[in-house]
Structure formats: C-alpha cells, structure tokens
N, C-alpha and C positions, 0 to 999 in steps of 0.2 A: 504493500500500500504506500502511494507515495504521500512525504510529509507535507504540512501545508504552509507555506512558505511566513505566514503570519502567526505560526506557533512554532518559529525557529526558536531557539535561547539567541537573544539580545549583544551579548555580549561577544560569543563565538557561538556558529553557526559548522562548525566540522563533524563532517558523520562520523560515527562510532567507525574505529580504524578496523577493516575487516582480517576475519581469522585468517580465510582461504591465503593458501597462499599465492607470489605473482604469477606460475604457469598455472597456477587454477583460473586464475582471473581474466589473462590472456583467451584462454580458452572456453573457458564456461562461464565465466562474465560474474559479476559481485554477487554475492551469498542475498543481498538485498533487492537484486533486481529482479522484475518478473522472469518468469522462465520461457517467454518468448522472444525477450529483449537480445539477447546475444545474436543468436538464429539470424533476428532480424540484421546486426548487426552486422557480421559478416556477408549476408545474405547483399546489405550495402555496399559494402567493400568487392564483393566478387561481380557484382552488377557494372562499380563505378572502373576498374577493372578492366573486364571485355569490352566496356563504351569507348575506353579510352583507346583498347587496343587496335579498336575496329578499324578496316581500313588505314591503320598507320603506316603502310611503307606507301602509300599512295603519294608521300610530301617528300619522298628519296630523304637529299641530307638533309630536307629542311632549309635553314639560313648554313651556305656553305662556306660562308664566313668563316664558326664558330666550327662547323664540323671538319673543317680543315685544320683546327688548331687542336682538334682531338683525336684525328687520325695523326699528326704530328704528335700528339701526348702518349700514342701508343705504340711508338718508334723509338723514339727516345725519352729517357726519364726528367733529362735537363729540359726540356720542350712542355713535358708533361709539368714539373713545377713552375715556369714561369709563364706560361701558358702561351709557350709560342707559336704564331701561325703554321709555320714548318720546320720539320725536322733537321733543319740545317742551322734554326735557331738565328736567323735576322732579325725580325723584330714579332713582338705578341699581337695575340688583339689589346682589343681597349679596354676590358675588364680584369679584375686581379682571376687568378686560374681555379680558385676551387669551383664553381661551378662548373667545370669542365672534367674534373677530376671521375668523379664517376660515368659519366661517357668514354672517356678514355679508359680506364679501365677496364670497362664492360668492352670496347674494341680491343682492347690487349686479348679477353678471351674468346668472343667470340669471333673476330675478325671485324673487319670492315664491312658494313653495312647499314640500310637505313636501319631495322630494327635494332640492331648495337647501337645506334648512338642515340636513338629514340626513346627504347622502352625505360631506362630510365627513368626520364621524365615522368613516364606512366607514371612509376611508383612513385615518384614523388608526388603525384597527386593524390594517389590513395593515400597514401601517407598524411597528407593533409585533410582530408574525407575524416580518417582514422583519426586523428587531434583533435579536429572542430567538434566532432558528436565525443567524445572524451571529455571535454573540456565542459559542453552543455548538460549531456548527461549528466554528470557529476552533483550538481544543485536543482536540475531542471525536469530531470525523470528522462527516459530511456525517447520517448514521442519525441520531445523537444530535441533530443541528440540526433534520431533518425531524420527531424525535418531538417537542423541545422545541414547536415552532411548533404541528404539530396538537396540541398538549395546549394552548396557548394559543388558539386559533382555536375550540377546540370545548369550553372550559369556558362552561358557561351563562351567567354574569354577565358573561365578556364578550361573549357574542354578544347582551347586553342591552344592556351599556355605549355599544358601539362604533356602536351603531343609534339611539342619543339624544342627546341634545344637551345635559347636561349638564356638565359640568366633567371629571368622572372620566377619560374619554377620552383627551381632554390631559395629562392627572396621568399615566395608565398609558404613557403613549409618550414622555413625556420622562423617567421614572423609568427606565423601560428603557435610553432612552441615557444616564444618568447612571451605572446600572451598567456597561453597554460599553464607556463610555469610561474611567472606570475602571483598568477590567481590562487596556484596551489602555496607560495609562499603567504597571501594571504590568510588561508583557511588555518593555517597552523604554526606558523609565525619563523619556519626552520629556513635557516640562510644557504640549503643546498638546493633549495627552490630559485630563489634571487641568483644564485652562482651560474643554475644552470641558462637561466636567463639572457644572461650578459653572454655567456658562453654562444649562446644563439643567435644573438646578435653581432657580436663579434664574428661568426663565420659568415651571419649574412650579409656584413662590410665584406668580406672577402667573394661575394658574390657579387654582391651589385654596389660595392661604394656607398658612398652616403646615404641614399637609400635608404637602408636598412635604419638610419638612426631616425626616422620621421618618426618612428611609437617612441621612441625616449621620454619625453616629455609626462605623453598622459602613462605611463607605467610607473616609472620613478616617483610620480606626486600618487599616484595610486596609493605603493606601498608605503610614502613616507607618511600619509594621511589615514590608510584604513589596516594595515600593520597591527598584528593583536598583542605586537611584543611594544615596550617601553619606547620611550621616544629614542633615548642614546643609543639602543643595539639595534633601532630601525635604521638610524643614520649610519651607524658601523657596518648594517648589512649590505646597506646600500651603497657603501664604498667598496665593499667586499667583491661586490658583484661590476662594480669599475673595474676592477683590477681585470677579472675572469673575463672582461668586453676585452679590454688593453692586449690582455695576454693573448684571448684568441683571436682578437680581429689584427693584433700590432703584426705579431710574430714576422708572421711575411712579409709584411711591407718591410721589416728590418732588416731582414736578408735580401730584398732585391734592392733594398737603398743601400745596404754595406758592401754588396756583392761588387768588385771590380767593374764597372761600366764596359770595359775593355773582353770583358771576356763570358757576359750576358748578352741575351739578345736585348735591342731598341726597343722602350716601353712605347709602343704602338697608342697612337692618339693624343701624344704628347710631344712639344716643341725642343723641350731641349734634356730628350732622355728622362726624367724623374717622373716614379709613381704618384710621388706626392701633390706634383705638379694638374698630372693627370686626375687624381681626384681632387682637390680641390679649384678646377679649372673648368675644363671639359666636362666630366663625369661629376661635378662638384657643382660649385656657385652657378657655372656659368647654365645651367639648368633651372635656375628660378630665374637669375635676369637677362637670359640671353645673351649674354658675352660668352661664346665658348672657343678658344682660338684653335685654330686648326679642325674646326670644325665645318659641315656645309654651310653652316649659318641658322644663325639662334630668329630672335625677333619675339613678336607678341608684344602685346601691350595689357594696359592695366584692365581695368574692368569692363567687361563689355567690349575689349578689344580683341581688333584682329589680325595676328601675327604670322608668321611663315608656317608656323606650326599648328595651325586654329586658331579658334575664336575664344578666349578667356574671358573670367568671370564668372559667376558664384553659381549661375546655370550650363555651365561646362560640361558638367557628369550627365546633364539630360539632352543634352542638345544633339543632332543629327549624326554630329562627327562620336560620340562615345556609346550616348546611349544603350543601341541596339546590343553594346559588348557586355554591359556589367551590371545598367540601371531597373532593371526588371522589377526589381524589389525594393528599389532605394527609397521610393517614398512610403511604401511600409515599413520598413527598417526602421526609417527616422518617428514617423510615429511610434513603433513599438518601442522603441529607447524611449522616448518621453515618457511615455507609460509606464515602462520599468523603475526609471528614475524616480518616480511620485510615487509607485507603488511600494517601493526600500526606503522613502526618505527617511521614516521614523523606525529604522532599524535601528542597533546597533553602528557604533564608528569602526567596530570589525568586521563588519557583517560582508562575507565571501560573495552575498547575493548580491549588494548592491555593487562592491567593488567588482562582481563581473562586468556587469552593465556599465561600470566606468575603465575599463580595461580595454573592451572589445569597441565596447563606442566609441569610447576617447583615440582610439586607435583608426576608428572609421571618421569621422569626424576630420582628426587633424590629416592624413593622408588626403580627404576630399580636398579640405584648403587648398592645401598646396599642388594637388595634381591642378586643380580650378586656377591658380595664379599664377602657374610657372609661365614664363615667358618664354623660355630655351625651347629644344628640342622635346619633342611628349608627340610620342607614340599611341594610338590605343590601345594598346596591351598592357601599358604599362598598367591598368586597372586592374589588371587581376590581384594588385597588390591586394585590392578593395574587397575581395572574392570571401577572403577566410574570415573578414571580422564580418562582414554584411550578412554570409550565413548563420556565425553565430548570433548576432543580434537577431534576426527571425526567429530564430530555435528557443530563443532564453524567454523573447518576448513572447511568441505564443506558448509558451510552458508556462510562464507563470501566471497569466491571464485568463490560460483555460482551469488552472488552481482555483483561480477565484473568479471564476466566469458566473457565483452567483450574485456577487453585486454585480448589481446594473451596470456600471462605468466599462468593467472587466468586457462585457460585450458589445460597447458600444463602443470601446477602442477596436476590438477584433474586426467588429462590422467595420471601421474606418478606415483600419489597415485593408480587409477584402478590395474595398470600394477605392482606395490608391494604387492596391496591385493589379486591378481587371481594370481601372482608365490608362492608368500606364503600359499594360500589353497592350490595351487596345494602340494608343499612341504610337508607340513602338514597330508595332504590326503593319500598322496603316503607312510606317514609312517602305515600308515592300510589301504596295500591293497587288502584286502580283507571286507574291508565293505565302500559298495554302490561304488567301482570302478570306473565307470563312472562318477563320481561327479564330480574327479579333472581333466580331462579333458574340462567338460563343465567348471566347474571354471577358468581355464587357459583362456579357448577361450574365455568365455565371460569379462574375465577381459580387453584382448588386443581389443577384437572388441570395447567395453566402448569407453577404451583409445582413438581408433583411433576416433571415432566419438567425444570426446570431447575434441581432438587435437585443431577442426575446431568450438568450440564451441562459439564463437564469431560471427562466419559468418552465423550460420548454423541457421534455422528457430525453432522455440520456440518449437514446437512439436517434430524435429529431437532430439535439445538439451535436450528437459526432456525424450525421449526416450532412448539416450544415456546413461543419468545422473541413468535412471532408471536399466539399463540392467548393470550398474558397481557396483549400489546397492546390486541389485541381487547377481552378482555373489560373491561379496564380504561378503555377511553373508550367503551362500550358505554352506560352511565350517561349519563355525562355528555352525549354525541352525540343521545341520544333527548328531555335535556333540551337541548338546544339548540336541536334542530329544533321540537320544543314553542313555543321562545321566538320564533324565527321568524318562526312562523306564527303569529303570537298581536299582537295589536294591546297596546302602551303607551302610556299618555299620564299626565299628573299629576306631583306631587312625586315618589311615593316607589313607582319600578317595581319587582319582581321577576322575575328568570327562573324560568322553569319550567313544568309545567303547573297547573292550579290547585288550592292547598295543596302546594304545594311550599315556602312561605316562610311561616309564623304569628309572626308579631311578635305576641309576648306584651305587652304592653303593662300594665308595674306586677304581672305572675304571669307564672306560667309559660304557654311556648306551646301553642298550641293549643286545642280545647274551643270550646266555645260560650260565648259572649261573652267569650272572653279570646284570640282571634288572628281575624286577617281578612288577607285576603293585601296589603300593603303598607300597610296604612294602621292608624287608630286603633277597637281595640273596642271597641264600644259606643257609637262614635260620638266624643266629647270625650274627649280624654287627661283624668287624674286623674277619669273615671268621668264626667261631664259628656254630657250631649246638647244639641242645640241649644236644645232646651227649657229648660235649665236645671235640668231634672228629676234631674237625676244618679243615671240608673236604669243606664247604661252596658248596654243586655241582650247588645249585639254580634248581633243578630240580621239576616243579610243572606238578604234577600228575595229570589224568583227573579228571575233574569234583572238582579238586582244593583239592583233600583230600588225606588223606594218605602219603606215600614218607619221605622223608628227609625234615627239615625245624623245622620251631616249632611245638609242640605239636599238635596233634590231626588232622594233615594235614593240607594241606594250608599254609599259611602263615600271618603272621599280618599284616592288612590291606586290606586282600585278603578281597575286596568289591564288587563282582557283586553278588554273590549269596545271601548273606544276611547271608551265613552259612563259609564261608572261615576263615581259621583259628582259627577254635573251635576244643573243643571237643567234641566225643561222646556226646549221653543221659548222663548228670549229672557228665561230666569231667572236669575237672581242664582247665580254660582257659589260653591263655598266655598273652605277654606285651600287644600286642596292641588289643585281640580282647576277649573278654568275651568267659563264659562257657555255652554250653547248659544246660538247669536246668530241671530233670526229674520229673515228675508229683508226683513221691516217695520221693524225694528229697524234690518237694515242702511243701509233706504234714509233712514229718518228721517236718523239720525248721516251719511249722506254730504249731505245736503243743505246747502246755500253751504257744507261744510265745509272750505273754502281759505278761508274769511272769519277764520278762530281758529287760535289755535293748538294747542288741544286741542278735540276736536270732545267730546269728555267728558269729567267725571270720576268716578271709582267709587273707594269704599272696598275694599284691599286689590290685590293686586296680580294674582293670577289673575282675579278677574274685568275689569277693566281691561285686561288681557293679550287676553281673547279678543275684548273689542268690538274691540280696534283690530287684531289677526289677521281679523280678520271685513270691516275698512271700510279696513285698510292706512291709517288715519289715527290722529294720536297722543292717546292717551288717559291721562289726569293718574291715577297713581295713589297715592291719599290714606291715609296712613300707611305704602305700603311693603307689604311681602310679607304682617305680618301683620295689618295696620289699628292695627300701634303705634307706629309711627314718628312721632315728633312732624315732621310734613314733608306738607302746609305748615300752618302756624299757622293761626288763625280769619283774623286780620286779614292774612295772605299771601293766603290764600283769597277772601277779600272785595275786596283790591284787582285778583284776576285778572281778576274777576266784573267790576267797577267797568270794569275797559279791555277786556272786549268779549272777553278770550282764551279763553273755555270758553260752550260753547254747552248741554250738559246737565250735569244729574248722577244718572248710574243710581245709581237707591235700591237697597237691599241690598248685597252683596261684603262682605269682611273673612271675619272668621271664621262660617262659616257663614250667609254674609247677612244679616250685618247683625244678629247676634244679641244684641248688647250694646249698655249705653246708657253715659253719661257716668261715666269713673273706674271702671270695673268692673276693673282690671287692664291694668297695660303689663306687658307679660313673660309676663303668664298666661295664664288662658285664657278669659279673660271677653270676649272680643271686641274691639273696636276701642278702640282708644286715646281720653283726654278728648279731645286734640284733635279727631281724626276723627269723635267725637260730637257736638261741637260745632256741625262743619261741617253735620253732616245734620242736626243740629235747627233751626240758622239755615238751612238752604235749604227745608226742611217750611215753614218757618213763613211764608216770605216770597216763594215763587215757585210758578207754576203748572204741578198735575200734569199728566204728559203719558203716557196707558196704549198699549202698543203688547202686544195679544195678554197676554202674562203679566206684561211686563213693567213696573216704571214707569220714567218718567224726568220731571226737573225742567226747565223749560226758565228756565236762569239768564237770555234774555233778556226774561223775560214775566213781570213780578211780580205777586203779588194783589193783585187792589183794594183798598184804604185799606191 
C-alpha cells in the first residue's frame, strides 16, 4: 500500500532501509513494492531497449565526425585518451574524449561498425529510463516511476539522442544521476551521496564541457537548504563533493594541459593549442554570447531575437525550430511542479518530497533559461538535456496528485495538466500536417475529455478515475510516440540531426522559422549561415530540391545536416564532403588510399574534418585532418605540413573538404565563414603547385609522393 505523502514524518521522510539485499532488489524489486511493479519495470527497460535498437544501422556512423575519432580510439590507445580524430594523432575533435570512450571500446571488440559504435548509446538511454523511474519510484510509488521513464523513453529527441553518437547521451545519463544522487543525499543526510554526485558531474564536464555545470546551482542550494544533517557538515559535504567534481572532471584536462604540446595531438576547435582555451571559448562562454572564435559563427540576440542560430527568448522551447523535439509535455510539467511545490510547502525543511521537486525542477527550469538565451551556436538536440528532468517532473507530479486526487484542487491540476498536454500535441501536430493528421485531433479531444472526467476525480469511482487518468495518459504521449516512431524509422547522419518527421524542426537561421529559404530541417538556409552559398553569391534562396540533392546550398546537394536519407548533403561517388556532413567514398577511391597504406602514417590528408572522417570510415586507415572541424584551425602549419610530406608520412591529399569543399582561398576568415583557414590555404596551394594530380571517378587526389616535373 502506498504511503500518503501528507502522513510523511515532518522532519525526515526516509523509508525504512530494506532487508532484501542489492541483487535481490536488482532483481525482484523492494520487499515494499507491489509484486507487479518490477515485471513492469523491466518489462520498460526491455520495450525502451528494442525501440531504441530498431532500425539503428539505418544512420551507418551517424555524425562521422565523432565516429572517426573512435575508430581512431580503437587503433591506438594515445588517440583513444585524447580523443583524436585519427590514429596518427594530428589533432582531436572538439570535445574532451570520455564520451567517446565506450564507443571505442565496444569497436576494439567488436570491430568497426555502425552497430559498435551505436549501441552504446542505446544503453545509455536505458540507463537513463532505469535512473529516472528509480529516482521517482523511490517517494512516488512504482505508477509514477513507470510514467516518468515512458515519458522519457518516448520523447522524440531522445529516441534521436540515445541512437547517435554524439556527446548529449552521456550528458543526459550522468545529469540524471547527479540528480538521484542528490536527492538520495537528501533522504539520509550520508556525504557518499553528494560525493557520488560531483563525481557525475565531473565526468559529464568531461563529456560535454560546461555543460554539465548548468544543474550546479539548483543542486548545491538544494542540499545546503533541505540537508537533514546540521548546517556545518552540510557545508563540509558540500565541499567534499567539490573536490570529487575537481578530481573527476580536472584529472584530464591536467594531463593534456601538462602533457608536452610537442608530442600530443592539436586540441581540435581551439586557436592556439589549449583545452582550456577551448572550453572556456568555443565550447564555453562563447555559447551564451556568441563570440566563439574559430568557430562558423555565433550570433543571436536578446529576447525575442533573431540570430544565426534561431530565434531566442523565453518562448524558444515552444516555438517551431525546438518544439516538435522535446516540448510535448512542457507545459504540463510546469504546471505539475507548481503543484508539487504548494502541495510540500508545509513539509518539513528535510523533506526528500519536496527537495525532489526542487532538484529535478530546478534543474529543468535553469537548463530552459539558458538553452532560451544563449546566443552562440544551439543545436536542437541539445534538448535532450531537458528529456530526464521533464520526465521526472511528470512522474512525481502525477504521483502525488493522484495520492490526493481527493481534494478537489489535486484534480483540477490533473485536468489542467490533460488540457496543456492535448492543446500542445495538438499545436505540435498541426505543424506536420500532413503526417498521420488525425492524431491531433484525437489528441485535443482526448486531452479535454481526460480533463473533464478528472475534474470530478475525487467523487468519481476508482475504475471511472483510473479510466480517466488512463485516457489523459494516452492522449498525452500520443504526440510524442508517433514522433518517435517517425525518428526511428528515419535514417540520421551529419552535425546537426533532428527528430521527427520531416518539418518537424525549421531552424530559422538569422529570421524567423520556417518558409522558404529561411528553415530546412537541421541545417543552414540557403545554404551558408549569414546568407552565403558556396558560390559566394550570397543569394541564401534555401531552396531544397527533390529527393534532397542537387540545387543551390552546399556542395553536392542537400544540405548539412540534411538527415532522413542517410545520403543528404554529400557528394557524388568519391566527392568532397562539406561542414557538416561527410563525403561518399568510391570503391576506387577506397582501393587507391589502401594501397602500401601500412607504408605512412596517414594514408591522406583532406581539409576539414568530415570529409577526412569519411575516407578513413571508408579504408579504416588514418586520415590527417587539416584545420580541424572547420578548415580553421591553424593545425598543422605550412612548414609542419611540409616536413610530414618530406618523411614519407602522408601518401595523398584529397583536394576539396573544409567548408563546402574547399570553397575559400587564403585569409578569407578564421571564425567565419569564408572557408578554410590561411593556413589550410596555404597547404592546398603549395600541394596544387608542386605534386601530381591523381582523378579517381569525381574525385581528385595529390599524390604527395610524385612531384611535377621541374
């Protein structure tokens, strides 16, 4: 029988510590739980599982970016700790490398493949499924844990996130247990809860940089305010748990700041070599105000404005460009937290109940701000961050309200929540209307009918009330679940994926979203951010062609990011890819680059770092990439580059890659968007000048060991 949340003790609210022990518990679930709750719970976990597995080698490596620095991480071990693009150890990507780690890894054993570098990810979603109903369960009864997780499992961006091989994955699963644990220092006042905490967030700096410190704020005032231990060993704890941040987020950064310059690879996204630089710059500040050097270019404005990146302002999370990815439930949510809030106020100042709701909220809450006002670079994806608190406020919220669903209020918030999440599908729906149509309908209707029935949910008979309860469920992941299954079945690859089906996501880019030439699903309209074409023309029409190819935009049709096909935004058989999406690599192509290529240490090099990504995904050999992610990276110098050339370590260099292939000549912009960096200009006009071309089908390549005559 579950307790009822207004006959907690006052003071401390911690369930009696169970006998079973932890593989009983693992297993057969708390000695206190119903004996359908486990069942069901795995029953979760193996559902959230096969959804995620479904159709996953349909996206290959995904963003081949990232999946080049982890088939490089399973080559070599120095590659694999500093998380360098390739195995010959040039320069990294842009992130610090433990999110890379267990992808790599898992290609150490099971070889190269999309499934090795994907399923990972899976788990780390169930992983997170597995935390979020953990965490809710624990105060909220076993109902509330099962809604938290399916509202988790079936919001679109993460069944986008958790399928890629990006960073976010990792960010959302240790942000999860830095809330749990938390809360669990809450309930019982033990500082190996706060330790482990810091410890979580400390590794999720090591995934995503700063990032990870957005919950700081509402966690720390959490436990220094609702902490059931003394004032002085709450603040001792709370340093206790700095240190375990310091120790697991510092460590690395200390080894690749101490580590000789000279004989590490070039931290990739950074101007002059330093990590630090790189998160606090790039990956740092220059993310809330737009300054991020070396980067395509930041922008955005203050509120209600409209930046290279969207449109910012406090209705950011609902508007066209995110929406459809994460806001299904948000305006439930926010009600149910208010709810919770009023309903704990006259607890206890220990009380586990209410410090959830300011844990999970406070965590949803400050992440909205700041995703809503950053001015830099902001992805949709990056919402998934929003995925793990948003579920569990649903889960806590309708748990404790259906406790006391006999005061009136208790259902008159429920009905409010129904009647926010069925106008918000509908909304949502109605922005694609043309797939499955009649959904936002029934989601409307079935939201208000919910409502009405759990107006009266106090009075109403136990079977009426759970059919109500059941019919607002419904309609309320009815959205969401259609865009899930959408994402699914839907091939991603590139920088920058969206879930949904397509026009579900218009990144307004510099205007408002949507329209012709001013949104395209993940990537930039009209081709060059700040109105630029490859051309240079800076006609920006945003005009995408059938079947995503050809036309005006970046190179080789399509555009970057262009993700449902698996093929958007490439080029031809064995063409030069552009910023955000690798090149197709022809089977001619393949076999030139493997040939003596055990003789060098980079069988190529190419400007820019997706297309270097896909030759060496293509031949499993390491490929030098020159400038870095966006061909601005001063990395390696003319005269670095010339002495590779001189000892024999680089066998070609594919002409085109960088921005759009190769679209820019010397000085045109570092940071901007004129294409490749002086350096990387350099490099290709000294190899034009001095060594012989070599055509393979579309493609060219230099052969650095054949030079021209005289």
């Amino acid at each position: 029988m579950t307790t009822r949340y207004d006959q907690l003790p006052q003071a401390a609210e911690t369930p009696p510590a169970p006998r079973a022990s932890f593989a009983h518990r693992v297993w057969r679930g708390r000695p206190e739980d119903p004996g359908w709750a486990h069942p069901a719970f795995w029953a979760l976990l193996a559902a959230t599982f096969v959804l995620y597995l479904y159709n996953l080698s349909a996206s290959g490596f995904a963003n081949s970016f990232y999946s080049a620095a982890v088939q490089a991480g399973s080559t070599s071990w120095k590659a694999f700790f500093f998380g360098s693009l390739d195995g010959g150890n040039a320069i990294t990507v842009d992130k610090p490398s433990t999110f890379l780690w267990p992808m790599a890894l898992s290609v150490r054993i099971f070889g190269l493949g999309s499934w090795a570098v994907l399923v990972p990810e899976v788990l780390m979603g169930v992983g997170s499924v597995a935390v979020v109903y953990a965490a809710v369960r624990r105060r909220f009864g076993a109902v509330a844990g099962l809604v938290a997780g399916a509202v988790l499992a079936l919001t679109p961006v993460a069944a986008l996130m958790f399928r890629f091989n990006n960073p976010d994955a990792m960010l959302a699963l240790l942000m999860a247990l830095a809330c749990y644990f938390t809360v669990r220092a809450v309930e019982d006042g033990r500082t190996r809860w706060l330790v482990w905490a810091g410890v979580a967030i400390g590794f999720a700096f090591l995934a995503k940089t700063l990032q990870a410190f957005l919950i700081l704020p509402p966690l720390a005032l959490v436990y220094a305010v609702c902490g059931p231990v003394r004032l002085g060993r709450r603040l001792v704890q709370l340093g206790l748990a700095t240190i375990a941040l310091v120790v697991s987020g510092g460590w690395w950064v200390a080894v690749v700041e101490l580590w000789p310059a000279s004989s590490r690879p070039y931290i990739g996204g950074s101007q002059h070599n330093s990590f630090l630089e790189l998160t606090f710059g790039y990956n740092g500040l220059g993310r809330i105000n737009g300054d991020e050097t070396g980067s395509v270019g930041g922008g955005g404005g203050g509120m209600g404005g409209g930046g290279r990146w969207g449109t910012t302002g406090w209705d950011r999370m609902f508007g066209a460009e995110v929406g459809g990815q994460v806001s299904w439930l948000l305006p439930a949510a926010l009600i149910l937290l208010s709810a919770g809030l009023w309903a704990t106020r006259k607890m206890g100042r220990a009380s586990a109940t209410r410090a959830s709701f300011l844990v999970w909220g406070g965590s949803l809450l400050i992440t909205m701000v700041v995703f809503s006002y950053m001015a830099g670079i902001f992805h949709q994806y990056y919402t998934v961050a929003l995925a793990p608190y948003l579920a569990a406020v649903v889960g806590m919220g309708t748990g404790l309200l259906w406790e006391r669903r006999a005061e009136t209020w208790a259902g008159a918030v429920l009905a409010a929540a129904s009647v926010a999440s069925g106008a918000s599908g509908y909304v949502l729906l109605n922005r694609t209307p043309d797939h499955l149509p009649w959904l936002r309908w029934l989601v409307l209707v079935g939201g208000l009918v919910a409502a009405l029935g759990l107006l009266f949910l106090g009075r109403a008979p136990r079977n009426l009330a759970l059919g109500a309860a059941s019919v607002g469920l419904v309609a309320a992941l009815a959205g969401p679940t259609a865009y899930t299954l959408s994402t699914v079945n839907s091939a991603h690859t590139g920088s920058i994926p969206t879930a949904g089906p397509a026009g579900a996501s218009m990144m307004g880019f510099g205007g408002r979203p949507g329209g012709r030439g001013e949104g395209m699903r993940g990537g930039f309209p009209g081709g060059m951010p700040g109105g630029q074409n490859p051309q240079g023309q800076g006609q920006g029409q945003g005009q995408t062609p059938p079947g995503g190819a050809g036309g005006q935009g970046f190179p080789g049709g399509g555009f970057p990011g262009n993700n449902r096909t698996g093929e958007g935004g490439r080029m031809g058989a064995g063409g030069a890819g552009g910023l955000l999406n690798g090149a197709n690599v022809s089977a001619q192509a393949e076999k030139l680059l493997k040939t003596d290529a055990d003789t060098y240490t980079w069988v190529a090099a190419s400007i820019g770092s997706q297309n270097a990504a896909s030759y060496q995904l293509a031949t499993n050999k390491a490929v030098m990439a020159i400038g870095g992610f966006n061909g601005t990276d001063p990395s390696p110098t003319l005269a670095q580059f010339k002495r590779y050339v001189a000892k024999g370590e680089i066998h070609y260099f594919i002409a085109g890659g960088g921005m759009g292939g190769g679209m820019g000549r010397a000085g045109e912009g570092r940071g901007g968007m004129g294409g490749e960096s002086g350096t990387a200009s350099g490099i290709s006009t000294w190899v034009e000048a001095n060594f012989k071309k070599v055509t393979v089908g579309s493609a060219t390549f230099y052969d650095l060991t054949q030079k021209k005559a005289g």
